[in-house]
C-alpha positions in Angstrom: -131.9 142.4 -14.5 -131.6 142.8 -10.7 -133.2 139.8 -7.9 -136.4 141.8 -7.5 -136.8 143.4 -10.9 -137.0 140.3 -12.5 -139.7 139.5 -9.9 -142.0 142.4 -11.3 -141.3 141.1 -14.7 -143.3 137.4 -14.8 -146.0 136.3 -12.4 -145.5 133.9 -10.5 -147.6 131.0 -9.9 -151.2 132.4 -8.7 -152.5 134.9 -6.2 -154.1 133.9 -3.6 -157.2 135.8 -3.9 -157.5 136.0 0.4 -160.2 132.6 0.7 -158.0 130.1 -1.0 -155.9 130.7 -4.4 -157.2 131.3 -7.5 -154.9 130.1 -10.6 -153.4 133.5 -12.4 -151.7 133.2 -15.7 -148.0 133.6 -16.5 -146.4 135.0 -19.4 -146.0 132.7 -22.0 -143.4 134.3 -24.0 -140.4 136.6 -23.7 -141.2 137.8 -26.2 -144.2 140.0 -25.8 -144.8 141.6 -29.2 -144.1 141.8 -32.9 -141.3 144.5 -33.7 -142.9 147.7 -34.8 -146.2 146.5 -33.3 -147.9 149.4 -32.1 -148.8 149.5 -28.4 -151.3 150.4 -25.9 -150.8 153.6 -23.3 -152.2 152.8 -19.7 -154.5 155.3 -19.1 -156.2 155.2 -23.0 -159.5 154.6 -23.5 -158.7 151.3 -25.3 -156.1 150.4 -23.0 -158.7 150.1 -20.0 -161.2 148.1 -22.3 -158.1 145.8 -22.3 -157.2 145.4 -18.9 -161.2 145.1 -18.1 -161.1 142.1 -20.6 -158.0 140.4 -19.0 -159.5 141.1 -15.6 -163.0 139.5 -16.2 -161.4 136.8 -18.5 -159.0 135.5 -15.6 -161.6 136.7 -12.7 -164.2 134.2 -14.3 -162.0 131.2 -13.7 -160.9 132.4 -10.6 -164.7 133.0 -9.1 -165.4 129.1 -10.1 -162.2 128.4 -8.1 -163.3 129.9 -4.9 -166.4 129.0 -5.3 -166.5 125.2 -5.7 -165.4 124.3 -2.5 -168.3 125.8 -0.3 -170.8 124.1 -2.8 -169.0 120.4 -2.3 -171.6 119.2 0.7 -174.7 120.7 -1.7 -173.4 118.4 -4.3 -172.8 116.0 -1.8 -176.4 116.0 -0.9 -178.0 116.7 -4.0 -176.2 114.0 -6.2 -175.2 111.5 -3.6 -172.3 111.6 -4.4 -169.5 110.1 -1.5 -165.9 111.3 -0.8 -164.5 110.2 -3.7 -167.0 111.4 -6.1 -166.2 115.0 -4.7 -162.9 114.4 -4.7 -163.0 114.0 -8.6 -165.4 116.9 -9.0 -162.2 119.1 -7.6 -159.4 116.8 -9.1 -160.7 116.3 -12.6 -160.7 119.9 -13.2 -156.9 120.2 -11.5 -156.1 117.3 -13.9 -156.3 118.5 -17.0 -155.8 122.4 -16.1 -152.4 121.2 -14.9 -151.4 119.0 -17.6 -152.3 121.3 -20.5 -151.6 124.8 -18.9 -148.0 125.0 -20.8 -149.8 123.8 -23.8 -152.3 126.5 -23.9 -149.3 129.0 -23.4 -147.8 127.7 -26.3 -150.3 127.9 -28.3 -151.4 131.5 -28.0 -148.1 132.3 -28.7 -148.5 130.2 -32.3 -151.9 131.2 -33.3 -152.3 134.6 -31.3 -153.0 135.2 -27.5 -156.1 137.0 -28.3 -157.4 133.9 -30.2 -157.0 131.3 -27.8 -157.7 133.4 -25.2 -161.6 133.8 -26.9 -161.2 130.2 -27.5 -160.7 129.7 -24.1 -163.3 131.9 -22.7 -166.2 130.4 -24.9 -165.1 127.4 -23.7 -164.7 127.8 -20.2 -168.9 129.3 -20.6 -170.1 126.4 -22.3 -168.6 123.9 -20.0 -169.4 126.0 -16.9 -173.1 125.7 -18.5 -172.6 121.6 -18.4 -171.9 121.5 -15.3 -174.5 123.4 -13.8 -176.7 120.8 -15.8 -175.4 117.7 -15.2 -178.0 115.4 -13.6 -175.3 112.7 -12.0 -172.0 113.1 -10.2 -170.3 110.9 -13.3 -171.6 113.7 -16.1 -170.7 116.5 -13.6 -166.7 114.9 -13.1 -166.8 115.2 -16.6 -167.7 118.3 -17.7 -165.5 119.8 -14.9 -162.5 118.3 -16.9 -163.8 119.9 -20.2 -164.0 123.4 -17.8 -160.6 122.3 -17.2 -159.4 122.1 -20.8 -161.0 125.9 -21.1 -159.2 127.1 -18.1 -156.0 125.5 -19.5 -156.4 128.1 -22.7 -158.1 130.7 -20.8 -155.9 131.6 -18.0 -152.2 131.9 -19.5 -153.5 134.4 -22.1 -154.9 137.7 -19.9 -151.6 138.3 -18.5 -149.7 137.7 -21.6 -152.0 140.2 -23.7 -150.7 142.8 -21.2 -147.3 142.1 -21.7 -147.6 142.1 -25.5 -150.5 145.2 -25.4 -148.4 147.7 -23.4 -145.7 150.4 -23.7 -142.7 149.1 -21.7 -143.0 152.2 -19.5 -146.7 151.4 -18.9 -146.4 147.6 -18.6 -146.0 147.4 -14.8 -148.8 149.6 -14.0 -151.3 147.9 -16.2 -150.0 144.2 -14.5 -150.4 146.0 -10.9 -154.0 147.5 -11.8 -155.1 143.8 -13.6 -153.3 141.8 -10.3 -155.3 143.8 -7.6 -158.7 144.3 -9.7 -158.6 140.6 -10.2 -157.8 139.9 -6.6 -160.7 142.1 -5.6 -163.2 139.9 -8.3 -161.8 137.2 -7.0 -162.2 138.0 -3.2 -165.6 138.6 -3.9 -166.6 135.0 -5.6 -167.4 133.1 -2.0 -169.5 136.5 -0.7 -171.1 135.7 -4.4 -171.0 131.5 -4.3 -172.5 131.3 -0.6 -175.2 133.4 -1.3 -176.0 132.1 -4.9 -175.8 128.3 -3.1 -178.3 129.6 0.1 -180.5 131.3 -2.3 -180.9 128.9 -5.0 -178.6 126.2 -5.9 -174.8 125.2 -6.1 -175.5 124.9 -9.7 -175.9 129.1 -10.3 -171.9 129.2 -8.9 -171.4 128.0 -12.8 -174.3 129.6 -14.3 -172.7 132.8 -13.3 -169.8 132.4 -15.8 -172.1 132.3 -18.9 -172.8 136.3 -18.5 -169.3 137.2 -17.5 -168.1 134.6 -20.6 -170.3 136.9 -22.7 -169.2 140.3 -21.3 -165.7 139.2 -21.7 -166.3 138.0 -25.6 -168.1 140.9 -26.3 -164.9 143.0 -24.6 -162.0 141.3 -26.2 -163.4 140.9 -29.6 -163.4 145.1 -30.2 -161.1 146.4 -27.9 -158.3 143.2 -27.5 -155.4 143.5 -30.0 -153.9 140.5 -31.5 -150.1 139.6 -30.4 -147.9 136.2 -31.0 -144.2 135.6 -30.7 -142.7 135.8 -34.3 -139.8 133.5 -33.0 -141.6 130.5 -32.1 -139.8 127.3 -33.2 -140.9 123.9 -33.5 -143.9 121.6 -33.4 -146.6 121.7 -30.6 -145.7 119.2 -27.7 -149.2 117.4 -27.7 -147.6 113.6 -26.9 -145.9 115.8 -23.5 -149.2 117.1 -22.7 -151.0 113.5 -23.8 -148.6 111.6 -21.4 -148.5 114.2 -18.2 -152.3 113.8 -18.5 -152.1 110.1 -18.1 -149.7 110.0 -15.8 -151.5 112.5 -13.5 -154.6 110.6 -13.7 -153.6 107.3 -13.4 -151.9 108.3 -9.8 -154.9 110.3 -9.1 -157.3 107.3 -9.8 -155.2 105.5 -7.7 -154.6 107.0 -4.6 -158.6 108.3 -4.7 -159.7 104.5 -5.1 -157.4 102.9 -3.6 -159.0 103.2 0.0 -162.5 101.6 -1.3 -161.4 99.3 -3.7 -158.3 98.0 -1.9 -154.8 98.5 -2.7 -154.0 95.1 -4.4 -157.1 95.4 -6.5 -156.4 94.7 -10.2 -157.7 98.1 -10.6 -155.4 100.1 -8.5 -152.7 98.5 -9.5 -152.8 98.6 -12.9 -154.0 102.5 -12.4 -150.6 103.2 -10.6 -148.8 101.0 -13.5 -150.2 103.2 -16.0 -149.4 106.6 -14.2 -145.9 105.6 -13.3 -145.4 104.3 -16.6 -146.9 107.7 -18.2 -144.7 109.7 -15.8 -141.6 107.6 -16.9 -142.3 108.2 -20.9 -143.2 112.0 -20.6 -139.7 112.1 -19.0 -138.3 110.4 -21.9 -140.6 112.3 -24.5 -139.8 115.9 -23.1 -135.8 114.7 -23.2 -136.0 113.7 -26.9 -138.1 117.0 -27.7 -137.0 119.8 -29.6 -139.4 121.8 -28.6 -140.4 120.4 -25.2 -143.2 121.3 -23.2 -141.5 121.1 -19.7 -137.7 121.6 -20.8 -136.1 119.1 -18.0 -132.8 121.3 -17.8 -134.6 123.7 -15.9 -134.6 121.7 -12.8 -130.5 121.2 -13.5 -130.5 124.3 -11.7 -130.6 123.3 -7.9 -132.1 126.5 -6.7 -135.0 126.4 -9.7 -135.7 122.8 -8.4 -135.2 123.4 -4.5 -137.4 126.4 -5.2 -140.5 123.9 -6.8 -140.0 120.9 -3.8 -140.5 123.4 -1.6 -143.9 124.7 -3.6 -145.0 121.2 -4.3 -145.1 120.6 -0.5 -146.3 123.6 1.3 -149.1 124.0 -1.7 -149.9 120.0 -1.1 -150.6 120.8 2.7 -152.8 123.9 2.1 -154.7 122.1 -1.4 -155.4 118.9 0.9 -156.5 121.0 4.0 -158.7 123.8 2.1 -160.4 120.9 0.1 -161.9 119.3 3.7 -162.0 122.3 5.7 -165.6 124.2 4.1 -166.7 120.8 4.8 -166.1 120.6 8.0 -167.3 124.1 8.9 -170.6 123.4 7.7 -170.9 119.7 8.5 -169.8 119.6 11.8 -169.8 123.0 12.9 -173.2 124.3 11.2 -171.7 127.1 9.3 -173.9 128.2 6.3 -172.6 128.2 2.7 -171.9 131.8 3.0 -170.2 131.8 6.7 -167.9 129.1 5.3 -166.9 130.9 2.1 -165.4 133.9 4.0 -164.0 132.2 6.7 -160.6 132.7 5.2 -161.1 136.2 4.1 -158.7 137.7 6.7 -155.9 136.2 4.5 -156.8 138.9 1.6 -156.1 141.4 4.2 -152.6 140.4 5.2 -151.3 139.3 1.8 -152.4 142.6 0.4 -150.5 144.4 3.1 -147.2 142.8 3.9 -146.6 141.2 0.5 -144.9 143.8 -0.8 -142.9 144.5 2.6 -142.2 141.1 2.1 -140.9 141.1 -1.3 -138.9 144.3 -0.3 -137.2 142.5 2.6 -136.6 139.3 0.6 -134.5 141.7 -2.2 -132.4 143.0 1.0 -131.1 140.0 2.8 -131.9 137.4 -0.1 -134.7 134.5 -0.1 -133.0 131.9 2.3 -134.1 132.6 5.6 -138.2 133.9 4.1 -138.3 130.3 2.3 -137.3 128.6 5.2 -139.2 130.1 8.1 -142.3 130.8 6.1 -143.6 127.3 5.4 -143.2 126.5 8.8 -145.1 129.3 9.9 -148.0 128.1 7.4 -147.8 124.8 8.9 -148.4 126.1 12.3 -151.2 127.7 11.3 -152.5 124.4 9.4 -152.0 122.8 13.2 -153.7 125.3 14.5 -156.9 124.5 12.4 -157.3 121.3 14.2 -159.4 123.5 16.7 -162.0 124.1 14.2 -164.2 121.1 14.5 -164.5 122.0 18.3 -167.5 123.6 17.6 -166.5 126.8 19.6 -167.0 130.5 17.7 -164.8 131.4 14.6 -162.6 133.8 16.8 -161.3 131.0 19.0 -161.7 128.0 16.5 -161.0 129.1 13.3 -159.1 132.7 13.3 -156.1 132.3 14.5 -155.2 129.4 12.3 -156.1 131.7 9.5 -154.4 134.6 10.9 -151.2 132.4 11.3 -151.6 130.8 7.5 -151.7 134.6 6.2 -148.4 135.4 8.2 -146.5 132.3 7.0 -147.8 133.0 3.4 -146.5 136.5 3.7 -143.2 135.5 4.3 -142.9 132.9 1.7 -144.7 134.1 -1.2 -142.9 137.2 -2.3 -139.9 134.8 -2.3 -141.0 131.9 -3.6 -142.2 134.1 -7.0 -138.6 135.9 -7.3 -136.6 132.7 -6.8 -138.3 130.8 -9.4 -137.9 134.0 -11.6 -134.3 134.6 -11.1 -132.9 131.0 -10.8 -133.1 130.3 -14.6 -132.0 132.5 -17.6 -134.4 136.2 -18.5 -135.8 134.5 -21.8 -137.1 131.6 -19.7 -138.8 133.6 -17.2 -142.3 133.4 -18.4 -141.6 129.7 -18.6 -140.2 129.4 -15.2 -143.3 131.2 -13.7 -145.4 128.6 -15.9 -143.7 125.6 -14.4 -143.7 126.5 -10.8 -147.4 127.6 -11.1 -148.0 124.0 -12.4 -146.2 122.1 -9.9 -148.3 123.8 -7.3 -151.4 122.6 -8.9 -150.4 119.2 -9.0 -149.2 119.0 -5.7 -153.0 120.2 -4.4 -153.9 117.9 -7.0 -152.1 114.5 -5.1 -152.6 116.2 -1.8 -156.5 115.9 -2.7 -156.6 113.0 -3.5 -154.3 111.1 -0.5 -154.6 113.3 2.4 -158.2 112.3 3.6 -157.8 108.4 3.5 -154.0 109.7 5.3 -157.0 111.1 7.9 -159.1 108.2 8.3 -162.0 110.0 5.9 -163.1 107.5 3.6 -166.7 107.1 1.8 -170.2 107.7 4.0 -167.6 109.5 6.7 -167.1 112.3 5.0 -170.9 113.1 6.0 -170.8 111.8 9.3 -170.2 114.9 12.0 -168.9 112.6 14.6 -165.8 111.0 12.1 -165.2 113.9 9.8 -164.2 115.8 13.1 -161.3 113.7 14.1 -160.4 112.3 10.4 -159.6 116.5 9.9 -158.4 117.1 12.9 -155.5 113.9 12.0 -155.3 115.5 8.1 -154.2 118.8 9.1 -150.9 117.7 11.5 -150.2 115.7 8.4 -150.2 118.5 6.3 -148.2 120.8 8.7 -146.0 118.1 8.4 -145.4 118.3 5.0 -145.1 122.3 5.2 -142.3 121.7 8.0 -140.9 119.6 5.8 -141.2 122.4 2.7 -139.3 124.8 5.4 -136.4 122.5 6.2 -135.8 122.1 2.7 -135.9 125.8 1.3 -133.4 126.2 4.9 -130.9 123.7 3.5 -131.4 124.1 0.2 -132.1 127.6 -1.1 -128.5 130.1 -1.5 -129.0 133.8 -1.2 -127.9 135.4 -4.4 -124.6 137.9 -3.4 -125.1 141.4 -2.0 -124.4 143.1 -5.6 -127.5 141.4 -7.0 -129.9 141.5 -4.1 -128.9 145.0 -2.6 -129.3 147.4 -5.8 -133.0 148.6 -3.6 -135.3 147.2 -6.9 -138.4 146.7 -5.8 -141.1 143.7 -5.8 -143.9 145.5 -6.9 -147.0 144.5 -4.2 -149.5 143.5 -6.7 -146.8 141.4 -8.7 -146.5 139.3 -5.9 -148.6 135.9 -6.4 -148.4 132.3 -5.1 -149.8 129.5 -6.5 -152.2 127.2 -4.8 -154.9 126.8 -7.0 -157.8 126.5 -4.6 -161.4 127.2 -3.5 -163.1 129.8 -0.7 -161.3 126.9 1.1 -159.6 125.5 -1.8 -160.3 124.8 -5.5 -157.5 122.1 -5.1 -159.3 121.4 -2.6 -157.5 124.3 -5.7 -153.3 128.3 -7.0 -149.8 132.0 -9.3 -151.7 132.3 -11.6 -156.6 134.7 -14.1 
């Protein structure tokens, strides 16, 4: 399979939606479909009932990720709740979406992808409904990790109930219809979130996904058929999923604490013991596996795992910077909910556009010089935000950051996707797609918690006009720092495949083209390929 056919043939790790990314699904299997399994024509009646479901199903987690971020000062206000209270609200739900997201993959491809996708989706409902009534910022953190453990089932399935529904000749256009129908849904959550916030309360932007959990029950239960991969092997990796869940969280606790409660309190330090110590024995657990979650040969390949530094960085920069910046728009610049939810919507514009020219140009002269010049153009534009807490209008303060972030991401997306595609074997694509999706996540998910205290923005400040300004305006260099640094490294370390493989004129198909910052109107991370 050629560079940029193989590129068409897995997502990649979200798609950013245009107002932050919103976490799509990858193929869990390559595998798609029993032999002799009948499947679905694009344009049959049942085949659109499909691709509605998948769209809905993966649009509903994706409107609670764009979403969240405008409603953080409402919960601020309206629970009390300080920095690191929000910064939980965001991170618990990264937490254990990141650390069980290969899980749930795996297991629709055991039991049935239509299964744990409806699993998933009643789930993701009935925790949405929690949140919206939690009455303190502790019950809300927690039922934000249970939406979490929905999403984690939810979200790898609607993709991977295309790939196993379809004819082979209809596969792609199904994919492309689901990619940009979900990226319009998805586009549409802060238009939706700001005005359900000014009009009522931040708890309707997870009311909403009761109705739309319902529709896309109702939907999938008569029209979804039922797929699985008849060659899994091996026993579930729950103690790989158990471990990267502590390990994850005990870092997180740490760096989120460790401003307030001190760095050498018994707490923090025995928070980082136990997350290093986690990290150390998933390691050793997904070694010993014979059925790994993560398989650790993977990143053996140096342009798989030059290909993931550079998205843990760049991803970290934009998941720290989209968490703080709604904040700052409606803190200290009085922006309403609704105002600060599209403030990024010009990026919707330009990925939709040039992605696909993008991907085209990446297939001719190879990813090296995209993946290199690309995160630095995103980190200029993160710089560039530093105007915004002037106060001055959106054109002069705000656009042109965001007009510059759309360019760099652009450049590096298309890329990015194909690299991670093409750098391990076919069979593993789906997995490879899954990995780097995940890696983005938890790099929003560090970036979250560490970049504001790296900014100064610690506790009652994060209210405060006069010291949120600043503390943002220091956060942001720091994170175009990081996405430099992403840009050096995909410079030095990415290799163009040879002419025969990149020049055959394949194409990256435009609405195959995802990236993977999980993230909110202005970041979920803070929030996503990867429905």
């Amino acid at each position: 399979m050629t560079w940029s056919s193989r590129a068409s043939a897995a997502v990649g790790p979200g798609v950013w939606n245009g107002v932050g990314m919103a976490g799509r699904p990858t193929p869990s299997s390559a595998s798609p479909t029993p032999p002799g399994a009948d499947q679905l024509r694009y344009r049959s009646a049942t085949g659109r009932w499909v691709i509605g479901a998948t769209v809905l199903g993966s649009g509903m987690a994706a409107i609670d990720a764009t979403v969240i971020g405008i409603a953080l000062p409402a919960i601020s206000r309206d629970l009390h709740a300080p920095l690191g209270t929000l910064q939980w609200v965001v991170t618990g739900y990264t937490l254990t979406l990141a650390s069980l997201l290969l899980l749930g993959g795996s297991l629709g491809d055991r039991f049935g992808r239509k299964r744990i996708f409806l699993i998933g989706a009643a789930w993701f409902a009935l925790a949405s409904a929690a949140c919206a009534l939690s009455g303190g910022s502790t019950q809300l953190i927690v039922t934000r990790m249970l939406q979490g453990v929905g999403g984690a089932l939810l979200t790898p399935g609607s993709l991977a109930i295309l790939e196993a529904s379809f004819t082979p000749q209809d596969r792609s256009e199904a994919i492309g219809a689901w990619s940009g129908l979900g990226g319009v849904a998805t586009a549409a959550g802060p238009l939706l979130g700001g005005a359900l916030i000014a009009a009522a309360s931040w708890r309707w932007i997870f009311l909403i996904n009761i109705p739309l959990g319902a529709v896309v029950l109702w939907v999938s239960s008569r029209h979804v058929p039922e797929s699985r991969d008849p060659d899994v092997a091996g026993r579930l990796d729950v103690v790989g999923a158990a471990l990267a869940t502590v390990a994850l969280g005990g870092i997180a606790y740490a760096l989120i604490e460790g401003p307030s409660r001190g760095w050498s309190s018994a707490t923090v330090v025995g928070s980082i013991g136990l997350g290093v110590g986690g990290a150390g024995l998933f390691v050793l657990a997904e070694h010993r596996s014979l059925a790994p979650m993560l398989p650790l040969g993977l990143f053996a390949d140096q342009q798989f795992a030059v290909t993931n530094a550079v998205t843990f960085v760049v991803y970290a920069g934009l998941g720290g910077v989209l968490f703080l910046l709604p904040s700052v728009l409606q803190i200290v610049d009085g922006y309403s909910a609704l105002a600060s939810g599209v403030a990024l919507l010009p990026i919707t514009v330009v990925m939709l556009v040039f992605s696909a020219r993008s991907g085209r140009l990446a297939t001719t002269i190879g990813p090296r010089l995209q993946m290199g010049l690309g995160p630095v153009v995103v980190g200029g534009g993160l710089a560039l935000l530093a105007l915004a807490p002037h106060g001055s209008s959106y054109v002069t303060a705000v656009l042109p950051g965001v007009l510059v972030i759309a360019a760099g991401l652009a450049i590096t997306v298309a890329p990015l996707t194909a690299t991670a595609l093409n750098s391990v074997p076919e069979r593993h694509a789906g997995l490879a797609s899954a990995v780097n999706n995940d890696v983005a996540r938890i790099g929003s998910l560090i970036a979250v918690a560490v970049l504001p205290a790296l900014g100064g923005i610690t506790g009652e400040s994060y209210l405060s006009p006069h010291a949120l300004a600043p503390g943002f305006q220091r956060a942001v260099l720091i994170a175009a720092s990081w996405c430099v640094a992403g840009g050096v490294v995909g410079a030095l370390g990415i290799r163009n495949p040879p002419r025969t493989s990149a020049g055959t004129g394949a194409e990256v198909v435009g609405p195959h083209i995802h990236c993977a910052l999980e993230a909110t109107p202005l970041g979920e991370s803070g929030p996503a390929p990867a429905p």
